[in-house]
N, C-alpha and C positions, 0 to 999 in steps of 0.2 A: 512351551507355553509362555506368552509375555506377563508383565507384570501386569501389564490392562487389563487380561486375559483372567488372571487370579482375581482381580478387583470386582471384575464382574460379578464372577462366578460368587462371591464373597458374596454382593450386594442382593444378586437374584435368589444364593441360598434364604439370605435374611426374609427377603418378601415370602418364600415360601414359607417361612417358618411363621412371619405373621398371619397368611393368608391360612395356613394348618390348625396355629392357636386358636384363631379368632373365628373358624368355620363352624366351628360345632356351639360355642357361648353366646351367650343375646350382645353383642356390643358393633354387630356387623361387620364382615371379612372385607366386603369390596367397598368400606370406607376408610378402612386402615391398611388395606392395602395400598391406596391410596396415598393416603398420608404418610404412610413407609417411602412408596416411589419419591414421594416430593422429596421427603428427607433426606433420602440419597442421591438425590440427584438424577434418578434412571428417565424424571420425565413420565408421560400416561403409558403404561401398559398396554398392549397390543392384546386383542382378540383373541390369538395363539397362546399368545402366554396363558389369557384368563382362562381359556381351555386347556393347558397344562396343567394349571395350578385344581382350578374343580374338578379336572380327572382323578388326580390322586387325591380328593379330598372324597371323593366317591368312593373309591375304591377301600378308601379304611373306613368308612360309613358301610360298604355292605359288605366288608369282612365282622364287622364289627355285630351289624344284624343277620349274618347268613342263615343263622338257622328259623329265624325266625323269617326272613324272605323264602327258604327254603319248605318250611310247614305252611306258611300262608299260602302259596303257591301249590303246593300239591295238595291240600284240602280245598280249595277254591276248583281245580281243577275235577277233584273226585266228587263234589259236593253236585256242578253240572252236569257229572257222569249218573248219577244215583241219589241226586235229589235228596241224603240220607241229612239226619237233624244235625247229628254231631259234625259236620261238617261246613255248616249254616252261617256259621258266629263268624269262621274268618275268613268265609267268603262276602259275606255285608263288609266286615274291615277292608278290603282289598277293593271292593266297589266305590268306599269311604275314600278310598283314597283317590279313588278317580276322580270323582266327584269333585275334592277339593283340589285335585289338579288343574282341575279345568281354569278355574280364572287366571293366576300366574301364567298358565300357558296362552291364553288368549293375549294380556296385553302384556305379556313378553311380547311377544311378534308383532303385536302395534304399536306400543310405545320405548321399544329397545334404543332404537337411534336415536327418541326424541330424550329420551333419562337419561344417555350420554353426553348427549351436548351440551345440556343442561346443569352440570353438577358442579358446585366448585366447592370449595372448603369451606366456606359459610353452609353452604347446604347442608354437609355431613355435620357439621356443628351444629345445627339446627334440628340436623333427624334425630342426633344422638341426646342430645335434652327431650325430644318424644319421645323415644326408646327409655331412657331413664326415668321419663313419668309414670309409665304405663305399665313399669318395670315395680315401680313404686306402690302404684293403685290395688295389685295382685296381689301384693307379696305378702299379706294375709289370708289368701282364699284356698279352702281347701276344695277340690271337688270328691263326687263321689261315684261319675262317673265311666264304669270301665268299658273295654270293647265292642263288651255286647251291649254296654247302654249309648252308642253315640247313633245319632240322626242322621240324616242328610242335611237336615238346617245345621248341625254343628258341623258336620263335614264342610261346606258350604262359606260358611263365616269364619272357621281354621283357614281355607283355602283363599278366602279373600285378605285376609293378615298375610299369606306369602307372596301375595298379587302388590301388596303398598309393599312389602319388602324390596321391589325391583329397585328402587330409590335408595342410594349407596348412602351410610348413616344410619338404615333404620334398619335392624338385626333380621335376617330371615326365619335360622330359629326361636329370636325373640319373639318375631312378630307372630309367631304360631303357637309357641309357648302359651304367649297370654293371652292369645286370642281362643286357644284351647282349655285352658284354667277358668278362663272369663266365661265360658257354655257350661263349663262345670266339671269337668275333666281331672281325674286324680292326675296327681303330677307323674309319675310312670306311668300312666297312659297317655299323658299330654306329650311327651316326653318323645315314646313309639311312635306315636302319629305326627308327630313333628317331625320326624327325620326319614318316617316311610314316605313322604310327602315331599320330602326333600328329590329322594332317589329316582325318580322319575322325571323329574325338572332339570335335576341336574342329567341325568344320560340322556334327555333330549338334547340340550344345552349342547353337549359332546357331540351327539351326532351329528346336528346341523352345522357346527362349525369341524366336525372333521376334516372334509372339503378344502376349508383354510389353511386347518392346517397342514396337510399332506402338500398341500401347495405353497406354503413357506419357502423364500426361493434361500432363507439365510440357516433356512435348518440345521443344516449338514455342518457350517460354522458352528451353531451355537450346541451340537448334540450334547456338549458335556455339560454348559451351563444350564440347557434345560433337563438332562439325567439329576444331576444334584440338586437342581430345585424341586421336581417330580418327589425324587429322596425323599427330601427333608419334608415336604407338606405334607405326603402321605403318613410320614412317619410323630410327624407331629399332631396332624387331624387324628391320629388314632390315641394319643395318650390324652390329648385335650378333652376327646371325647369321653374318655373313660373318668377322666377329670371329672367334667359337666354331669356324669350321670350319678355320681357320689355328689355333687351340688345340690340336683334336683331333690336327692331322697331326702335331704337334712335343709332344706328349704332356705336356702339362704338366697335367693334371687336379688336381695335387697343389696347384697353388695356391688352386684353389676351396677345395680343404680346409680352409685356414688362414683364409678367410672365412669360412665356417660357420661355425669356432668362435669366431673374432671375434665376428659378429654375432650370434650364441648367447648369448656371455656379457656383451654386452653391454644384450642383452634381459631377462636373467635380473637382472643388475644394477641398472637403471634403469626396469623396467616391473614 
């Protein structure tokens, strides 16, 4: 293997390892991934890669909730077999989450080409001082409601916060965080529904660009520097996460804030 070869593979691990930290914290992945590529030099990321990298950012997202996708899943399923009550609460959660599927998935598929061509380093600079306001606005609110207290209007308005997330700069867990916190949501339920919300978008996401990538005509070159990226993201989206979820309980959201704007103006500055 050449030294380029090493370089690469160096450069792509790093992207993975920001696109791992930054998947699971409010401060947006596919804006600092971004601003990673630029920094190194790699140029825009390719559609393959971004389905590399949110494979393995899924994969330790539902290792992470297995058991909990595992119980939601077979009481949702016994709940239409038998109708029976104790089974009620997390089949409403699993319909909640359809629900607020829906709009991300809609203008994903309307507006994916047009948010691409669209974005430049001003933009994420721009999203990431909204992400830091709104970040700001919350960061006193307790909710107090759990599972069984959420709606289809807060399912709804959660799902529409991941729907303005398509916009690279503005956090996808952020934007459902607070938009979950803001309906009234204790922060570990805000927290669950944020990232069950996630798992669905995201292995659409895979699916429909499977296609692409199985058709990659440079694959077979790049098998090791996408193996070690795969690696590294997967492995990093799972301690980040577990990070993030000792953040939530002790509520400190506030410091994200003061990275946003960091990293805002320091875009705005030098790009």
């Amino acid at each position: 293997m050449g030294e380029l070869d090493i370089v690469l593979i160096i450069k792509m691990i790093i992207i993975g390892l920001v696109q791992g930290f930054t998947e699971p914290i409010p401060v947006s992945s596919s804006g600092h991934v971004m601003i990673a590529s630029e920094i190194l030099g790699l140029g825009e990321q390719g559609f393959t890669f971004a389905i590399l990298t949110n494979t393995a950012s899924l994969f330790a997202i539902l290792y992470i909730y297995r058991k909990d996708i595992a119980r939601l899943a077979l009481h949702s399923i016994l709940f239409l077999k038998t109708k029976k009550f104790r089974y009620k609460s997390d089949f409403r959660f699993v319909f909640f989450i359809v629900i607020g599927t829906i709009p991300a998935g809609v203008l994903g598929i309307l507006l994916s080409d047009y948010i691409a061509e669209n974005v430049s380093m001003t933009t994420i600079a721009v999203m990431l001082f909204v992400t830091g306001i709104a970040l700001w606005l919350i960061r006193n609110l307790k909710g107090n409601k759990d599972e069984s207290d959420i709606t289809i209007k807060d399912a709804f308005i959660v799902g529409l916060g991941q729907a303005v997330a398509l916009t690279p700069g503005i956090s996808r867990s952020g934007a459902t965080i607070i938009s979950a916190v803001t309906v009234g949501m204790k922060p570990d339920t805000a927290l669950r529904f944020s990232f069950m919300l996630y798992i669905p978008v995201s292995l659409g996401g895979v699916i429909l660009g499977s296609a692409e990538f199985l058709n990659e005509p440079n694959k077979a070159d790049l098998a090791i520097p996408y193996l070690a990226t795969f690696i590294a993201t997967l492995l990093m989206t799972y301690f980040a996460m577990k990070w993030f979820m000792g953040i939530m309980k002790n509520g400190k959201l506030n410091y994200f804030t003061y990275y946003c704007f960091i990293v805002g103006a320091l875009l705005l500055i030098f790009f």
